[in-house]
C-alpha positions in Angstrom: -85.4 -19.4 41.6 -88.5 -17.0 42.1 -88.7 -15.9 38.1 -88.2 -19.2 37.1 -91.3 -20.3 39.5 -93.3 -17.1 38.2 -92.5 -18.2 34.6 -93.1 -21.8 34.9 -96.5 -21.1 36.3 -97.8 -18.6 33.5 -96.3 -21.1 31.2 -98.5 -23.6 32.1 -101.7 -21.6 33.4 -101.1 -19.5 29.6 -101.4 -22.8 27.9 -104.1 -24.1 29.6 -103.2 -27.9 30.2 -105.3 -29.4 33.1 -103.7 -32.9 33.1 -102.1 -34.7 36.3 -98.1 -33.7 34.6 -99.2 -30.0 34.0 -100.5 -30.5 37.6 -97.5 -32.1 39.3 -95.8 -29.0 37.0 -97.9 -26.1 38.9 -97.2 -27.5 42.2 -93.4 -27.9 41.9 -93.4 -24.4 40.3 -95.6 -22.9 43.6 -92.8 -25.0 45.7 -90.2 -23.1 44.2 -91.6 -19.8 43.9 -92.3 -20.2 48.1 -88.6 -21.2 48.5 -87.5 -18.2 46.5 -89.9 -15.2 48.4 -88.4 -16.9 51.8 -85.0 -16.6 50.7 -85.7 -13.5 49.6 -87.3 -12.8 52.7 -84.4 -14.4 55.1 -81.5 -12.1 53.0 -79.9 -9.9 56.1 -79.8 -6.5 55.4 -78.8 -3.2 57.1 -81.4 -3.7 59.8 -81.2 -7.6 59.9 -78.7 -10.2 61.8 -75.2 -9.7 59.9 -73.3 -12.5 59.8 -70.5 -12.7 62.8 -67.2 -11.4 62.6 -63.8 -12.1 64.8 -63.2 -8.7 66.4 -65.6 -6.6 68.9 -67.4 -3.9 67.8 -65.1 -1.7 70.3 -61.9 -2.9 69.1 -59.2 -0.5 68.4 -58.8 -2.0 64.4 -62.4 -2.0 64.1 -63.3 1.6 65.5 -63.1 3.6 63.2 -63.9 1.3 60.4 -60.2 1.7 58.3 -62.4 1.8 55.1 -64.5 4.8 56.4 -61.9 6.7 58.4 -61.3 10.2 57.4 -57.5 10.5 58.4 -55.0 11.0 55.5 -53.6 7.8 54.5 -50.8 5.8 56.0 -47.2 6.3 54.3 -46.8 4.1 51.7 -43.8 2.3 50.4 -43.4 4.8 47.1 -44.4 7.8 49.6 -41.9 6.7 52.1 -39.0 5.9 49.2 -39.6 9.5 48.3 -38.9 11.0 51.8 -35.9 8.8 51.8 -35.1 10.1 48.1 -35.5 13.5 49.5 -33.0 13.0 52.5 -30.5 11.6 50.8 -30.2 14.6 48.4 -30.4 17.1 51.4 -27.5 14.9 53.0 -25.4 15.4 49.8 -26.3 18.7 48.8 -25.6 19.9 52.5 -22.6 17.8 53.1 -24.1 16.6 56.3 -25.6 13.3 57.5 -27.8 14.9 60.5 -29.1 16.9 57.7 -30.5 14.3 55.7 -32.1 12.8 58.8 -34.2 15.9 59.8 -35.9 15.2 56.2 -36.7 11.5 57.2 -36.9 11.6 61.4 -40.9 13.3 61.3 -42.7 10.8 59.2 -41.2 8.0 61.0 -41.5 9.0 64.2 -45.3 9.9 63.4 -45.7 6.5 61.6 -44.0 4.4 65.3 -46.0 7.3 67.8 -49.0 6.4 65.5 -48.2 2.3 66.1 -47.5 2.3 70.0 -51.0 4.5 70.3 -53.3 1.4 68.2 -51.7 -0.8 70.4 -52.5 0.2 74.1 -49.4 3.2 74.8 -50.5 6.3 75.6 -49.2 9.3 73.6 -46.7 10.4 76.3 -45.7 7.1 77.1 -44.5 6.3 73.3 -43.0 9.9 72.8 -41.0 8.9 76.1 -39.9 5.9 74.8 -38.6 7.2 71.4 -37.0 10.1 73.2 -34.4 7.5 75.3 -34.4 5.1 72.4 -35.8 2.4 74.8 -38.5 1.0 72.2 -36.2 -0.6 70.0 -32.7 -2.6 70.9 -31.2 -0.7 67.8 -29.2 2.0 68.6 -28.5 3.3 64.9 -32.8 3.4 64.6 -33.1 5.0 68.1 -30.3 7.6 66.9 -32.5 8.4 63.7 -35.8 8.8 65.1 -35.1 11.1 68.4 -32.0 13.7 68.0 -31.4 13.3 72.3 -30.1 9.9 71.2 -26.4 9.5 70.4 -25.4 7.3 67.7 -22.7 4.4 68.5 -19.3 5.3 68.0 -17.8 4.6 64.8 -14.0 4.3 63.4 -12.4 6.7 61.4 -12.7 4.8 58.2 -16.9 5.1 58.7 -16.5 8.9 59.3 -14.6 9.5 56.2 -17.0 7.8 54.2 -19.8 9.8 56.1 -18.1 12.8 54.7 -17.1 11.4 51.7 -20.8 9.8 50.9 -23.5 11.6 53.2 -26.3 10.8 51.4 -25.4 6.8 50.9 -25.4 7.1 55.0 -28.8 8.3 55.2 -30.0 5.8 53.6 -28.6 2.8 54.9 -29.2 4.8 58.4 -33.0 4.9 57.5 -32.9 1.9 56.4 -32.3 0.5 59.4 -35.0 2.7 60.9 -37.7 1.4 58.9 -37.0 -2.1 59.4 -36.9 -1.2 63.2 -40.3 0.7 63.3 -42.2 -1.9 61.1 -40.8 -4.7 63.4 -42.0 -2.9 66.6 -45.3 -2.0 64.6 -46.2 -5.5 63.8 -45.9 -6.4 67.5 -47.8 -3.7 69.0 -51.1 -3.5 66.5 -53.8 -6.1 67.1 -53.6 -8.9 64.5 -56.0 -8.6 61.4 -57.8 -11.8 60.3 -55.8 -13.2 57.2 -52.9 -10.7 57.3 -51.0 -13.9 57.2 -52.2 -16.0 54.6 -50.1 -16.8 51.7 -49.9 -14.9 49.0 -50.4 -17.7 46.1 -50.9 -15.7 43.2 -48.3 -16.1 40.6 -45.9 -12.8 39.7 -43.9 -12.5 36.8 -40.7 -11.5 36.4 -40.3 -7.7 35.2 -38.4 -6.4 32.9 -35.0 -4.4 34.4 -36.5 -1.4 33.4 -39.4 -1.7 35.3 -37.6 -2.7 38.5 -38.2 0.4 40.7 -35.6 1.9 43.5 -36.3 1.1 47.5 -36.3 2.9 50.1 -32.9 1.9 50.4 -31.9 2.6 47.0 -31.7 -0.9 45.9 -33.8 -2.3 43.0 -36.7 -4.3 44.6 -37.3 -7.5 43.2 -40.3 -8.8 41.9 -40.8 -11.9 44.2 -40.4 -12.1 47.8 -40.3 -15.3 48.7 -41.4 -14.4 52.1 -44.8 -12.2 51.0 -47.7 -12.5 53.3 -51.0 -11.0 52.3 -50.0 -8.1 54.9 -47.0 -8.2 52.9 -42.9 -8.8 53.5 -42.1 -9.4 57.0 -39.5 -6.4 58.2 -35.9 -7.9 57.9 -34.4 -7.3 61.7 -30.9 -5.9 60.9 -28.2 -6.6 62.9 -27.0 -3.9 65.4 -23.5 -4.6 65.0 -23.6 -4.3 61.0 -22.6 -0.5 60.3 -20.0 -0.8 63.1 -18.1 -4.1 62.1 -18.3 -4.5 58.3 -15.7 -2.6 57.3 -13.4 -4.7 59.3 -15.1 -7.9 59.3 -15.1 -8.4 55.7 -12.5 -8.9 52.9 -11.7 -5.9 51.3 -12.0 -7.6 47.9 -15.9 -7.4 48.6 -15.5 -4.5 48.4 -15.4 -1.6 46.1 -15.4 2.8 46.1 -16.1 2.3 49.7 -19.7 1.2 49.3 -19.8 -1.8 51.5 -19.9 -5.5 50.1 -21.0 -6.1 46.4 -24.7 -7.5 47.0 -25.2 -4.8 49.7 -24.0 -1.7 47.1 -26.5 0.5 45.5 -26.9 0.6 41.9 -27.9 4.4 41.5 -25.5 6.4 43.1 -22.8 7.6 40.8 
């Protein structure tokens, strides 16, 4: 609005008209050229008022600013599906479940100490909770993350599969894990403005070949129908799940021993 004002007045002082239009012209020209230099006065700036915002300044998501902290970055979901990756190998390449779960027990139980901290715990508080499995109702979770936590008892049929399929284990075992931490994480960091607003723009469906592996080894789909702009919500599993669906469901469901047809993996040979 100010060049326009600044060009409108040398337009009509260059061509020298003096009657009442180029007049009314002049002063409608001044009028806007004032309105511009005070918006361009009233524009907040480092120094000025910024404009409010819904957290404190000493809020624990506000300080450090996320976008200036200098920590390494948070796992991701293609760093964590590599740790995962990783695991499962060790588990098969050792012949061991607890081996696999060495790989994949640090970065989760840095990612839940890390959670519990933001939200009010102190370090020795969470590491105390982790350690007697009392920060999650999951005993399979609470098995994975802290070694002085026994896993639940499971029948013969489970244990030969563990032997038979170590690294398939793992997975489902961390699995479980990650769905338990993220659950407990969204509880205990403070809410961020709009981390639930719906996610409305459109995605299209990719082609199988561009369908990348989970971190549970299944093929992730391209929609989740339950997307936030924080992103999916963790799936609670059920505790009971590793310990009852082998007898629970119809064998015909079944098939290699890899659990019910829309829970097997698609990699594994």
């Amino acid at each position: 609005m100010t060049v326009v004002g600044i060009g409108t007045v040398l337009g009509v002082g260059g061509a020298g008209g003096s009657s009442a239009a180029g007049a009314l012209v002049v002063v409608l020209a001044l009028v806007a050229l004032g309105i511009g230099l005070w918006k361009l006065r009233g524009t907040p700036g480092s120094g000025g008022d910024a404009p409010t915002v819904p957290w404190a300044a000493d809020d624990r998501f506000a300080s450090p600013a996320p976008e200036r902290t200098t920590r390494d970055p948070a796992l991701s979901s293609d760093a964590l599906a590599g740790v995962i990756e990783a695991a499962g190998e060790e588990a098969r390449n050792a012949g061991a479940v607890a081996d696999g779960l060495e790989v994949v027990r640090p970065p989760l139980r840095e990612a839940l100490l890390d959670a519990l901290e933001h939200g009010g715990w102190s370090r020795s508080e969470a590491a105390a909770a982790i350690a007697d499995g009392s920060w999650t109702d999951d005993e399979v979770a609470a098995s994975v993350l802290a070694t002085e936590v026994a896993p639940p008892t499971r029948p013969f049929r489970e244990r030969v599969r563990a032997w038979l399929y170590p690294e398939r284990v793992v997975r489902r075992r961390a699995h479980r894990a990650t769905s338990a931490v993220a659950e407990v994480a969204d509880e205990a960091l403070p809410t961020v403005p709009g981390q639930t607003a719906p996610r409305n723009v459109p995605v299209l469906q990719p082609r199988l070949e561009e369908l990348q592996r989970g971190a549970d080894g299944r093929l992730q789909r391209a929609i989740e129908p339950r997307a936030i702009a924080r992103g999916p919500r963790p799936i609670r599993p059920r505790i009971d799940d590793d310990l009852e669906h082998a007898s629970e469901r119809p064998a015909d469901t079944e098939r290699d021993g890899d659990g019910p047809a829309e829970d097997r993996e698609v990699t594994d040979a």
